[in-house]
MDTraj code that builds the backbone (N, CA, C; nanometers):
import mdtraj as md
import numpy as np

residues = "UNK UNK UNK UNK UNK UNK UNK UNK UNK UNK UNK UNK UNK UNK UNK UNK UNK UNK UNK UNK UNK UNK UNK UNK UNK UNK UNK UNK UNK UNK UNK UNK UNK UNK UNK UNK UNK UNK UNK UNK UNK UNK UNK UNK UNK UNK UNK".split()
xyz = np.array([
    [13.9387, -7.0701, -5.0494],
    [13.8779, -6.9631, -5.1273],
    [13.7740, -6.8939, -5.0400],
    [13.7831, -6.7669, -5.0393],
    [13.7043, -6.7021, -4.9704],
    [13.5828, -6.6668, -5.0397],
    [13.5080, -6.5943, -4.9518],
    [13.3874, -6.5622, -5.0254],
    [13.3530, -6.4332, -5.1109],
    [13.5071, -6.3305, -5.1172],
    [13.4967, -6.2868, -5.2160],
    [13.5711, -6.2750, -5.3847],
    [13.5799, -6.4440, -5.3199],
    [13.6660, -6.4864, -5.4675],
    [13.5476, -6.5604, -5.5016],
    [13.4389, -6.6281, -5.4273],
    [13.3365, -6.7007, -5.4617],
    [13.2429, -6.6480, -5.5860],
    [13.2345, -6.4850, -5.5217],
    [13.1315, -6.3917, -5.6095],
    [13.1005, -6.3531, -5.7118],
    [13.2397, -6.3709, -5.7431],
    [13.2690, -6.4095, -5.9236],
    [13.2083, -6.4449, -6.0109],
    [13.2231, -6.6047, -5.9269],
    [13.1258, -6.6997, -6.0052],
    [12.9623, -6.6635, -5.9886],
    [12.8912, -6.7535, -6.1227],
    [12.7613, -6.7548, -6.1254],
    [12.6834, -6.8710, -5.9748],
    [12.5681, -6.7851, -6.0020],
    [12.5229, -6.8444, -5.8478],
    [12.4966, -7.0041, -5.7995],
    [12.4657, -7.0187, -5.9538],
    [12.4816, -7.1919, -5.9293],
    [12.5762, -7.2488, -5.8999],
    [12.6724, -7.2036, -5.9218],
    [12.8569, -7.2424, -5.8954],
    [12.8480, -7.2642, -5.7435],
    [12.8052, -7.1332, -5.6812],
    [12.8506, -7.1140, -5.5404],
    [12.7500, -7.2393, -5.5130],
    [12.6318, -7.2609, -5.5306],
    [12.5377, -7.3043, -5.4618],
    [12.5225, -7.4763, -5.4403],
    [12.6242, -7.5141, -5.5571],
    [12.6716, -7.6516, -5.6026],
    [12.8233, -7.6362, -5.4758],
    [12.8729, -7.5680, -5.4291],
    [12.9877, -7.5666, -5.3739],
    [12.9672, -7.5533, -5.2596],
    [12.8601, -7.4292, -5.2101],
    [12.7983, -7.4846, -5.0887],
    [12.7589, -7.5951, -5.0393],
    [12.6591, -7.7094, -5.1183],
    [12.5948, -7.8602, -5.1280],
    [12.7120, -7.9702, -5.1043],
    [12.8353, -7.9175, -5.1626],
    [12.9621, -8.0053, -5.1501],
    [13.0012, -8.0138, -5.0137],
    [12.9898, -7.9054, -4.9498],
    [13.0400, -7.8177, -4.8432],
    [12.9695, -7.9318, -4.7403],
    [12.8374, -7.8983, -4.7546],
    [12.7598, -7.9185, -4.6080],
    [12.6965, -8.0688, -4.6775],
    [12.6360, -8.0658, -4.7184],
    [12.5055, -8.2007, -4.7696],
    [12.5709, -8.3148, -4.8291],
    [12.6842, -8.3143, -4.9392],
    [12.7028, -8.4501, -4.9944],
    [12.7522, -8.5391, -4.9172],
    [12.6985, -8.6814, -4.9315],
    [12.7533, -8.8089, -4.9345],
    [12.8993, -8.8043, -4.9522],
    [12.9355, -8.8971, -4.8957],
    [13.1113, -8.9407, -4.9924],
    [13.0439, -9.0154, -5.1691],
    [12.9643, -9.0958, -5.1197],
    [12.9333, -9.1233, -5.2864],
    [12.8983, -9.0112, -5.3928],
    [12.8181, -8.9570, -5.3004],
    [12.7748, -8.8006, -5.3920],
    [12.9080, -8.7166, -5.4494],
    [13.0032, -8.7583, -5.3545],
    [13.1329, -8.6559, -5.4402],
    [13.1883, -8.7147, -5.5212],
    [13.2080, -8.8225, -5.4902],
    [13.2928, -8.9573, -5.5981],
    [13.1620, -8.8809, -5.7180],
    [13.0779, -8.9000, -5.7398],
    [13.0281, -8.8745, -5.8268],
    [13.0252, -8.7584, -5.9089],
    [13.0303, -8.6462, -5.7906],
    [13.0125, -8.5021, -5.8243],
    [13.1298, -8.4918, -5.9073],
    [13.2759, -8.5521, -5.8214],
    [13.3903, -8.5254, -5.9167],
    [13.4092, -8.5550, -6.0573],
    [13.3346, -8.6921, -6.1088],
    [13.3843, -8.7612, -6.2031],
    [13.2846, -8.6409, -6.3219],
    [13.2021, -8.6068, -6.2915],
    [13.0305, -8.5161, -6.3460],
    [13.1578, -8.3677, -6.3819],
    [13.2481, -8.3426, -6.2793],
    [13.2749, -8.2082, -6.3044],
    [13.4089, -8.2261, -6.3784],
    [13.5056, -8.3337, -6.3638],
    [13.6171, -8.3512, -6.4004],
    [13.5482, -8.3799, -6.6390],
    [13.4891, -8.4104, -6.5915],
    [13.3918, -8.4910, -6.7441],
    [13.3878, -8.3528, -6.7995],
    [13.3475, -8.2536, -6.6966],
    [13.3097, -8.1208, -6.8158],
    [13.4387, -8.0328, -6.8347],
    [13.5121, -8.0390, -6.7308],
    [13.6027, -7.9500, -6.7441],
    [13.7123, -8.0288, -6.8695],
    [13.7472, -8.1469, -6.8703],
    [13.8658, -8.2046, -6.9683],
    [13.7649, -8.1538, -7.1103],
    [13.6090, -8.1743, -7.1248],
    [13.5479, -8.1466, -7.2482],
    [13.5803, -8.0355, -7.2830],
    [13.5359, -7.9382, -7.1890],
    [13.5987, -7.7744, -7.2739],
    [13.7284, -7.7425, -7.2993],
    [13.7453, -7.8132, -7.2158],
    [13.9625, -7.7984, -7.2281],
    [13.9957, -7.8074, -7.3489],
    [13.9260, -7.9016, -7.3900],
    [13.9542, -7.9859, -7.5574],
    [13.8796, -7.9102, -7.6448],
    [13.7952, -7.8136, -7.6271],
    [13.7369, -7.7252, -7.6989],
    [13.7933, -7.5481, -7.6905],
    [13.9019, -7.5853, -7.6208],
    [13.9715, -7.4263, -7.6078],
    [14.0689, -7.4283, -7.6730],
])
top = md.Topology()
chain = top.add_chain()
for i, resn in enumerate(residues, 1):
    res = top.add_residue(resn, chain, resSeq=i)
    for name in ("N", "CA", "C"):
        top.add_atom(name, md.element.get_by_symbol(name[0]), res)
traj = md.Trajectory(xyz[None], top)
Protein backbone atom coordinates (compact mmCIF):
# COMPACT_ATOMS: atom_id res chain seq x y z
CA UNK A 1 0.00 0.00 0.00
CA UNK A 2 1.25 3.13 -0.96
CA UNK A 3 1.11 6.30 0.55
CA UNK A 4 -1.59 7.53 -1.35
CA UNK A 5 -3.87 4.86 -0.44
CA UNK A 6 -2.56 5.52 3.21
CA UNK A 7 -4.24 9.15 3.16
CA UNK A 8 -7.47 8.01 3.34
CA UNK A 9 -7.23 6.83 6.45
CA UNK A 10 -7.41 8.88 9.75
CA UNK A 11 -4.04 9.90 11.07
CA UNK A 12 -3.88 7.61 13.84
CA UNK A 13 -4.29 4.70 11.43
CA UNK A 14 -1.23 5.77 9.49
CA UNK A 15 0.67 6.51 12.63
CA UNK A 16 -0.13 3.02 14.36
CA UNK A 17 1.12 1.55 10.87
CA UNK A 18 4.04 3.51 10.74
CA UNK A 19 5.02 2.12 14.67
CA UNK A 20 4.33 -1.44 13.10
CA UNK A 21 6.61 -0.52 10.36
CA UNK A 22 9.70 0.70 12.19
CA UNK A 23 9.42 0.31 16.29
CA UNK A 24 7.45 -2.91 17.23
CA UNK A 25 8.76 -5.87 18.97
CA UNK A 26 7.72 -9.28 17.49
CA UNK A 27 5.78 -9.48 20.86
CA UNK A 28 4.37 -6.06 20.26
CA UNK A 29 2.76 -7.44 17.00
CA UNK A 30 1.63 -10.78 18.31
CA UNK A 31 -0.14 -8.43 20.38
CA UNK A 32 -0.96 -5.58 18.12
CA UNK A 33 -2.63 -8.34 15.93
CA UNK A 34 -4.76 -10.10 18.40
CA UNK A 35 -5.90 -5.93 19.79
CA UNK A 36 -6.79 -5.32 15.98
CA UNK A 37 -8.13 -8.72 14.82
CA UNK A 38 -10.54 -8.29 18.40
CA UNK A 39 -11.91 -5.03 16.86
CA UNK A 40 -12.30 -5.75 13.49
CA UNK A 41 -14.40 -9.46 14.00
CA UNK A 42 -16.47 -6.94 16.77
CA UNK A 43 -17.71 -4.56 14.13
CA UNK A 44 -18.04 -7.20 11.59
CA UNK A 45 -20.69 -8.59 13.92
CA UNK A 46 -22.16 -5.24 14.25
CA UNK A 47 -22.54 -4.61 10.41
Amino acid sequence: MGMKEMDRFPKSIRKAVRYIKQDATKEQLIEIKKLIDYAIERRSLRL
